[in-house]
KEKOL-792654 format. One record per residue: x, y, z of N, C-alpha, C in turn. Coordinates in pm, whole numbers, plus 50000, padded with zeros to 5 digits. Atoms other than C-alpha are relative to their C-alpha. Layout:
<atoms>
XYZXYZXYZ/...
</atoms>
This chain:
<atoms>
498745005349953514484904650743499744991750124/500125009849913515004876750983498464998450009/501625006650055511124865451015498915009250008/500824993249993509834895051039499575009949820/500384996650045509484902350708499454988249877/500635013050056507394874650600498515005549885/501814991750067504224881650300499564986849986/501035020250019501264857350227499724997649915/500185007550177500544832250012498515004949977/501544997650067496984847949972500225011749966/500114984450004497044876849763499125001349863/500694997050113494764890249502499734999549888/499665002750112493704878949213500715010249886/499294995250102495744891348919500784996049865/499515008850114496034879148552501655004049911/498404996050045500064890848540500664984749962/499345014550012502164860748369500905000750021/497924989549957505184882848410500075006550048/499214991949942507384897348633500465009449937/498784983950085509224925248365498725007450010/500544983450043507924959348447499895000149893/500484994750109505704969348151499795015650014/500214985249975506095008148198498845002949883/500424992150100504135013447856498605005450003/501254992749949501185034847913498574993649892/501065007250095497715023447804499625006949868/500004990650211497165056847531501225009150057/498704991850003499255084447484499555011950117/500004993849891499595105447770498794999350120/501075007549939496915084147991500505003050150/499524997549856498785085248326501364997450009/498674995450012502115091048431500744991950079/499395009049938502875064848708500524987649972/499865016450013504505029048666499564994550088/500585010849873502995004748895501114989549993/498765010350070505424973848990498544990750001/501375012450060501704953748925499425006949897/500374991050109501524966448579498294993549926/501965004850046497644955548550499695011050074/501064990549924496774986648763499845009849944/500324986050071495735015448574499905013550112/500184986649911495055039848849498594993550152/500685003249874492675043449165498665011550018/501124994949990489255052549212499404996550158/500735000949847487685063749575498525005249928/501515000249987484225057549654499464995850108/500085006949869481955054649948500044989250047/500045011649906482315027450162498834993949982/501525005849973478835017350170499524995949843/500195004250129478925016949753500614987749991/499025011050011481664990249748499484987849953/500125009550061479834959449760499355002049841/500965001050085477354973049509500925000849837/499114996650121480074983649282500844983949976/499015012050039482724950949281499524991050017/500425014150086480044925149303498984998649949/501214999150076477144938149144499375004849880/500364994150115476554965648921501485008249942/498634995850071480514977748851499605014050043/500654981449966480505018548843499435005449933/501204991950137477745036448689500375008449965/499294984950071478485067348539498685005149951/501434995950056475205091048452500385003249856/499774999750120474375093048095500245018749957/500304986850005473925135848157500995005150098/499084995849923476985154248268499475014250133/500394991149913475975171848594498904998350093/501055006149954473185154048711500034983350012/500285015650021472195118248779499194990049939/501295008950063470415102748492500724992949991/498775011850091471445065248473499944992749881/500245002750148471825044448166499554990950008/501355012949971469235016748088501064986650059/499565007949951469104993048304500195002450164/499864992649818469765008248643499345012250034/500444994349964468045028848841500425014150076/499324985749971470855051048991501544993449944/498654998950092474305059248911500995002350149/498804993649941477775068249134500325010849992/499484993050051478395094948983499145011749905/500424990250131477155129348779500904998649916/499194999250091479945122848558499504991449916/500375009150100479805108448222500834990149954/499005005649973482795093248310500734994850084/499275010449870484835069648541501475012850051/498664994849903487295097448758500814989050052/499395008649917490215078448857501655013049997/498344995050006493875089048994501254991650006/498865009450014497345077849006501084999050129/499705004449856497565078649394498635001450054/501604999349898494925070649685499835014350005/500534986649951495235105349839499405008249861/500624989150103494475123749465498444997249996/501035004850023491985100649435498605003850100/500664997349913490545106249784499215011550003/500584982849991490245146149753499545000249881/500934995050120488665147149418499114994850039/501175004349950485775124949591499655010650094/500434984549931485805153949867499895010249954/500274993950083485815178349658498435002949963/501434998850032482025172949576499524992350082/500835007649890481055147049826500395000150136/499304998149840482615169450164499164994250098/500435008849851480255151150410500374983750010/499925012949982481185117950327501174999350112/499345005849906483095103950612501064989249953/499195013150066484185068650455499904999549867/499845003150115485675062750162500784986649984/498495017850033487655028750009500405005549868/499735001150142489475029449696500184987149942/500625015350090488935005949409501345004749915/499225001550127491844999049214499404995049868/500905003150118490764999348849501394989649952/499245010150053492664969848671500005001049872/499985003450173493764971348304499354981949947/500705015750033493064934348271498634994650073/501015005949939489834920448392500314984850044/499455014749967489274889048568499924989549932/500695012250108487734868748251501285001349946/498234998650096491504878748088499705010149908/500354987650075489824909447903500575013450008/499394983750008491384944547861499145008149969/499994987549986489804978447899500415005449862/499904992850150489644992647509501095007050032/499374990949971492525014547488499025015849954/500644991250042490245040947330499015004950090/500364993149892488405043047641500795011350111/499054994049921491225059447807499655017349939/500034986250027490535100847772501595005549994/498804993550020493305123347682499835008450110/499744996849896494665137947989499195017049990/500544985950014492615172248073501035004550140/499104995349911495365188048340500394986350079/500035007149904495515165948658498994987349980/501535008049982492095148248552500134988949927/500075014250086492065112048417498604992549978/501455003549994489185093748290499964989749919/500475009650093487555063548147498695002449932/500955000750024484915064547928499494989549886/500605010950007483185033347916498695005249848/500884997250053480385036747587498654994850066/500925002649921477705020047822499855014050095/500644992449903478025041948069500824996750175/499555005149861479495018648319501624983849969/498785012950022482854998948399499504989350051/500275012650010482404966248418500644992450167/499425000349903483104951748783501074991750016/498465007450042485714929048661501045008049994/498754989550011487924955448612500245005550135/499864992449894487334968548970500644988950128/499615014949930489204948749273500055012750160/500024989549861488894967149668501904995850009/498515003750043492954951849624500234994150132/499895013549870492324929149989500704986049890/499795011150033494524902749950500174991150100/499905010449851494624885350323499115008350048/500955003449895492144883150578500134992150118/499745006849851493254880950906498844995950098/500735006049949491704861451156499425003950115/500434989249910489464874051393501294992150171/499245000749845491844857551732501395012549969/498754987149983494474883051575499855014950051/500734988249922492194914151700499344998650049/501275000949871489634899651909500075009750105/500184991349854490674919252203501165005550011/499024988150033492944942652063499125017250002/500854981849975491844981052178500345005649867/500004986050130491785010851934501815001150039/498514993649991495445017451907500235013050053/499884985449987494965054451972499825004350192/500664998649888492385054452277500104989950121/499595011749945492935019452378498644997350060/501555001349944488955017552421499614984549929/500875017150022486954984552312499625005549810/500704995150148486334982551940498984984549935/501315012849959483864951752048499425004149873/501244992950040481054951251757500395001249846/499754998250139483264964051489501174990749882/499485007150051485294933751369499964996849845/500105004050128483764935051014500825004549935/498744985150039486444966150945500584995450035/499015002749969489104947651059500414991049924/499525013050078491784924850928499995000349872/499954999850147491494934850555501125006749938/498664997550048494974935850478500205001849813/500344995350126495104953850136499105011649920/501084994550038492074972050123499955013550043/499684984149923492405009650220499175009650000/500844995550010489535022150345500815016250079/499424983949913489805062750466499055005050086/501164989949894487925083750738500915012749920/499934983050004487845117150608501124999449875/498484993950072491525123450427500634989850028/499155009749950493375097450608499534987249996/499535014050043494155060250538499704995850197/501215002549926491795046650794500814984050096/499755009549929494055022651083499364993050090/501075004549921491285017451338498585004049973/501074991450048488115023051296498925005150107/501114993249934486805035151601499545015849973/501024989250062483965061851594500775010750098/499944986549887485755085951897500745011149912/499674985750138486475120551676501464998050057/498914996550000489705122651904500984993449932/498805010150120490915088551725499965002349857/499664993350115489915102651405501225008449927/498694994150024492015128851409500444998050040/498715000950017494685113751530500644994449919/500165003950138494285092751206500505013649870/500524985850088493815127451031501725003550038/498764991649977497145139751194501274986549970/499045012350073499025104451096500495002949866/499895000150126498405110450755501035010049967/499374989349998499855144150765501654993849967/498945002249994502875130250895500584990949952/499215010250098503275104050643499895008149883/500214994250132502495126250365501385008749955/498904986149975505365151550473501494992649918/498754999650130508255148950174500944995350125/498925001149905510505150750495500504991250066/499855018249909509625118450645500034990449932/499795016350118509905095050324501165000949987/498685003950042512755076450273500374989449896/500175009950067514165056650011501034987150024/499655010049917514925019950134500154989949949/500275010650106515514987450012499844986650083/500425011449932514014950050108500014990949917/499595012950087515064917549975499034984450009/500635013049981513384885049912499884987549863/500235008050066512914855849713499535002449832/500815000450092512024851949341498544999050009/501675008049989508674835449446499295012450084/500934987349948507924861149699499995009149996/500434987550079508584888449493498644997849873/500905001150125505964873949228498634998250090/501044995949861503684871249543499215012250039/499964988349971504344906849625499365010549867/500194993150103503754915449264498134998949978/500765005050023500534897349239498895008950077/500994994049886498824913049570500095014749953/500104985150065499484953249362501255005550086/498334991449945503544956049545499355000850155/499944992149860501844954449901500534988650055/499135007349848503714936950249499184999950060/500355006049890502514915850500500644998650120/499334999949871503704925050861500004983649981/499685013149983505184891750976499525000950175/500765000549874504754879751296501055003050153/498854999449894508394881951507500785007549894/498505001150073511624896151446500595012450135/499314992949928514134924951601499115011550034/500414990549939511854951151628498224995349998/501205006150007508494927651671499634998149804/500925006950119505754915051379500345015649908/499914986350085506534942251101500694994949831/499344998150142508144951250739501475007150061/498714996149987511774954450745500765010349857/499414995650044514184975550576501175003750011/498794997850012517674984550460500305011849935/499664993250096519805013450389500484997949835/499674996050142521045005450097499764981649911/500115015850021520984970049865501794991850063/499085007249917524114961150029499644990550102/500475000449851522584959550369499304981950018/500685005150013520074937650237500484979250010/498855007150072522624909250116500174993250172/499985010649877522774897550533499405003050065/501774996349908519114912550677499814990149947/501185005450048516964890050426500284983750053/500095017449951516204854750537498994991149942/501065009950110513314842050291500684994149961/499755012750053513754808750189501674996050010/498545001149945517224809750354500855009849941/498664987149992518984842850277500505000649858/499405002850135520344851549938500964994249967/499055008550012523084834149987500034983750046/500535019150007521024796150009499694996049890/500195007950125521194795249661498735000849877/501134997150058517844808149568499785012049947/499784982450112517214837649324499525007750104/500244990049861517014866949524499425012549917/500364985350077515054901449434500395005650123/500134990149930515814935449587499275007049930/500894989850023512934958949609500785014650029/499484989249992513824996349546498385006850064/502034994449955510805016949794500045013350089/500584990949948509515045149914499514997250129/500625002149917508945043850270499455015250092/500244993649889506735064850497500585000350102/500245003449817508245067450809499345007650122/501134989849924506265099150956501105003150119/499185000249921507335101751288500824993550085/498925014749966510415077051393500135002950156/499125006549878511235061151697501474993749987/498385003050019515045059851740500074988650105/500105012249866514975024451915501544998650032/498995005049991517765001752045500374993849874/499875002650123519454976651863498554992649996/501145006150049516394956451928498935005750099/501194990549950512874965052014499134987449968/501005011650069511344927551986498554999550038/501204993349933508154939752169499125007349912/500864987850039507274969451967498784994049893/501475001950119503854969551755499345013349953/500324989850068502094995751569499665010150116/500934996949846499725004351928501195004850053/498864994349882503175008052139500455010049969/499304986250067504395035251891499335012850046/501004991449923501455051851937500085003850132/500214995749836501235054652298501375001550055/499024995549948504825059652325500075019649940/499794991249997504315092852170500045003549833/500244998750109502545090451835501365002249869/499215004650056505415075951673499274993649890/500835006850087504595060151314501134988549954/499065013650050508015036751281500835001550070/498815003749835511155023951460500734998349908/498465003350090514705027051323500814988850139/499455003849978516734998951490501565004449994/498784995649995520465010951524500604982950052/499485015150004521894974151498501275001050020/498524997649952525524984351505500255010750106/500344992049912524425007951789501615008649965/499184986650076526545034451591499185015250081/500624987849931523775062551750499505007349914/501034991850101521345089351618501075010250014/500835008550120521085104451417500514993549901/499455010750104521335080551129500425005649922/499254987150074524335091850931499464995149806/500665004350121523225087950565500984988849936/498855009749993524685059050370500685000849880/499335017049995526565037250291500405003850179/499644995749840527215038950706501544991149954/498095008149976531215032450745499284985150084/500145012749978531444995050730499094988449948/500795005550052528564985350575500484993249879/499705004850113530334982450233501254984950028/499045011350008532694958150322499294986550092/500765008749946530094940750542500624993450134/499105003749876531904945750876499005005250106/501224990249940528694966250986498934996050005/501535002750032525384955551028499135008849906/500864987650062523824989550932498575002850099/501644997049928520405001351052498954994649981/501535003250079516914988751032498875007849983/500954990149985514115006450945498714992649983/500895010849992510934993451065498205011249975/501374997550040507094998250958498644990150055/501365012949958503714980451098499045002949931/501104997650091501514991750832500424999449852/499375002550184501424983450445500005011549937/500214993150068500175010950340501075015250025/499064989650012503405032350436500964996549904/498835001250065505415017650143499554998649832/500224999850064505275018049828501024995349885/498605005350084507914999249549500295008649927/499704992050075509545016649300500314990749920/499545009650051510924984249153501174993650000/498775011449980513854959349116501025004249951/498244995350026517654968349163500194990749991/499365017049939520284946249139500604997150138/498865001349884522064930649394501785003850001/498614992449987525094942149559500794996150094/498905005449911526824915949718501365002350049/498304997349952530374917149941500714992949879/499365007450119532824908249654501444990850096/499395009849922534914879849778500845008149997/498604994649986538214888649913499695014050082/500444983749973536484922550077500074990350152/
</atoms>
């Protein structure tokens, strides 16, 4: 809303030709999630340090001997004792089944596996395993997926003057040195359990990483929200796997905006001049993290991810725009429906606290209201 909820034109490749949600699962009881980038099959974590070897070299090995690491001709080692590609149908499942057997690893990334490859190829459906409880699996007859199918899901690459001499958010120490970890908007690497925001080495910023997660994970602190924008930069949004690009200004600084309800949305959004400049308009239906909120003013044009933090390990900022007062009464807030109300905002500085659910309609003021 207003320019702060701006996404970029660089986002990940993805051979989607269409926008219509394809809910239909690849076999029969394969996985249970819809994606709104229905090319994603699920999500596979792996170390950090495998990454390049996996998405631009040898794809994921898989040993030919369940339990051990023999690999299959041709390579010399494998990823994996499995005889099969583990994947899940969220990061965190994905994350702890890699801990699970590999508890010292430190860093992990996840690899979104892609139903479509990048040559325009599909993933056999007959590779897909029949669901064993919780456990999903590919099994490739080589041995190994193919790294076309695998994508780290970076779709921008910010520039190093945007963190040059930006501290650790946590510690506010120097993270001089480590610029290669930065700026990979999309890509979601983890320390330990947690979805990995800075990457300095001090254990105390770890866990406070470690204790973030927590508090985005907590049922208590998700909310469901809605954010409006353009035809074009919903097919944008679709393209990059449904993720947001903090913008760079707005009411509560550079961030992702949100609305109670799709009403709200109808005089927040301002892409390509507001839904009411004539241009097709989507509302996103989403899941937002908010962990632990900051009850701001109406505006907070200052705030940034870092200020939350150090105000008191805050993970988002509700704007009170009709400075109505906490706490936020649930909605429709009196006034909103007739559009005599602003409503609330609910604000985010990280992508990886949201997640789509997919496209409502709109719910414009009906003339005469």
């Amino acid at each position: 809303f207003g320019s702060g909820a701006r996404h970029s034109s660089r986002r990940r490749p993805c051979a989607l030709d269409s926008c219509v949600m394809d809910a239909s699962p690849v076999s029969e009881g394969s996985y249970a999630r819809e994606f709104y980038d229905n090319s994603i099959v699920g999500y596979l974590a792996v170390e950090t340090k495998d990454v390049a070897d996996i998405t631009e070299i040898r794809g994921y090995v898989c040993s030919t001997v369940v339990g051990r690491r023999s690999p299959p001709p041709g390579h010399d080692t494998c990823h994996t004792s499995r005889a099969e590609v583990p994947y899940a149908t969220e990061w965190g499942q994905a994350v702890r089944a890699m801990l699970k057997y590999r508890s010292r690893v430190e860093k992990s990334t996840i690899l979104e596996i892609r139903r479509r490859g990048t040559d325009g190829s599909e993933i056999p459906r007959d590779w897909f395993k029949p669901v064993d409880g919780e456990k999903l699996f590919i099994a490739p007859p080589s041995h190994v997926l193919d790294k076309k199918f695998l994508s780290t899901g970076q779709f921008f690459q910010r520039g190093t003057a945007d963190y040059a001499t930006a501290p650790c958010p946590f510690c506010q120490g120097s993270l001089a040195g480590l610029e290669a970890c930065r700026g990979q908007v999309g890509r979601a690497n983890f320390i330990r359990n947690a979805f990995m925001v800075s990457p300095c080495p001090e254990e105390k910023c770890i866990e406070a990483q470690v204790q973030r997660q927590g508090r985005l994970d907590d049922p208590d602190n998700v909310r469901k929200l809605y954010h409006a924008c353009s035809r074009a930069t919903a097919d944008l949004i679709k393209r990059s796997g449904g993720k947001f690009k903090c913008g760079s200004k707005g009411a509560g600084g550079g961030a992702i905006y949100f609305a109670h309800t799709p009403r709200e949305v109808e005089w927040k959004a301002a892409d390509r001049g507001g839904p009411s400049g004539g241009t097709e308009y989507v509302v996103f239906e989403c899941t937002v993290r908010m962990g632990n909120v900051y009850e701001g003013s109406r505006d907070e044009v200052h705030m940034t991810f870092a200020e939350l933090i150090q105000k008191g390990q805050y993970d988002s900022c509700i704007l009170d725009r009709g400075r109505t007062g906490y706490p936020v009464p649930p909605p429709p807030v009196p006034g909103t429906r007739e559009g005599c109300h602003p409503g609330y905002e609910f604000v985010v500085y990280s992508w990886d606290q949201v997640d789509i659910l997919g496209e409502v309609p709109r719910d414009p003021v009906s003339a005469g209201v």
